[in-house]
C-alpha angles and dihedrals in degrees: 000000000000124000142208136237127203161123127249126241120223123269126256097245087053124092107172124040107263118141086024129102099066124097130233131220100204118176116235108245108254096191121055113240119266117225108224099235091214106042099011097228121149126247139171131191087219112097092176076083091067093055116092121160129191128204139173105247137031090234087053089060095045091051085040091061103031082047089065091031096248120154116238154183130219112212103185128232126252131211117237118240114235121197125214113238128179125212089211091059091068079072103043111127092215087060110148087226120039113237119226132168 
């Protein structure tokens, strides 16, 4: 019954940082998942694997699990790179590819 702590990216149809910044205790799945041989859906008999829970800090998450006694895990966040882009570089004459329309 371990348990992860991180924090979410981003998703790819964001482009600023809202709903970022919290960190979430997820519990590692201890059954593999069964393939329904009628349907194919996937079950499990786990429902740890239904619990996710969200908190402000990391530190909040960490007191959170020693405080119930759960093994974890940290995975550490990582800060996105941005890249600076210039509208006006769309329109240099030394591009690499030529733009057309």
């Amino acid at each position: 019954m371990s348990a992860r702590i991180y924090s979410p990216a981003r998703t790819a149809m964001q482009s600023g940082t809202a709903k970022t910044g919290h960190w979430v205790l997820e519990f590692e799945p201890q059954t593999p998942l069964k393939i329904d041989p009628l349907m194919g859906y996937t079950s499990s008999t786990d429902t740890r694997r239904q619990v996710r829970l969200t908190f402000p800090t990391q530190e909040d998450a960490i007191a959170y699990a020693r405080k119930n006694g759960i093994p974890f895990k940290v995975e550490k966040a990582k800060k996105p790179k941005r890249r600076q882009v210039s509208y006006a570089e769309n329109f240099r004459y030394d591009r690499k590819i030529p733009w057309t329309h």
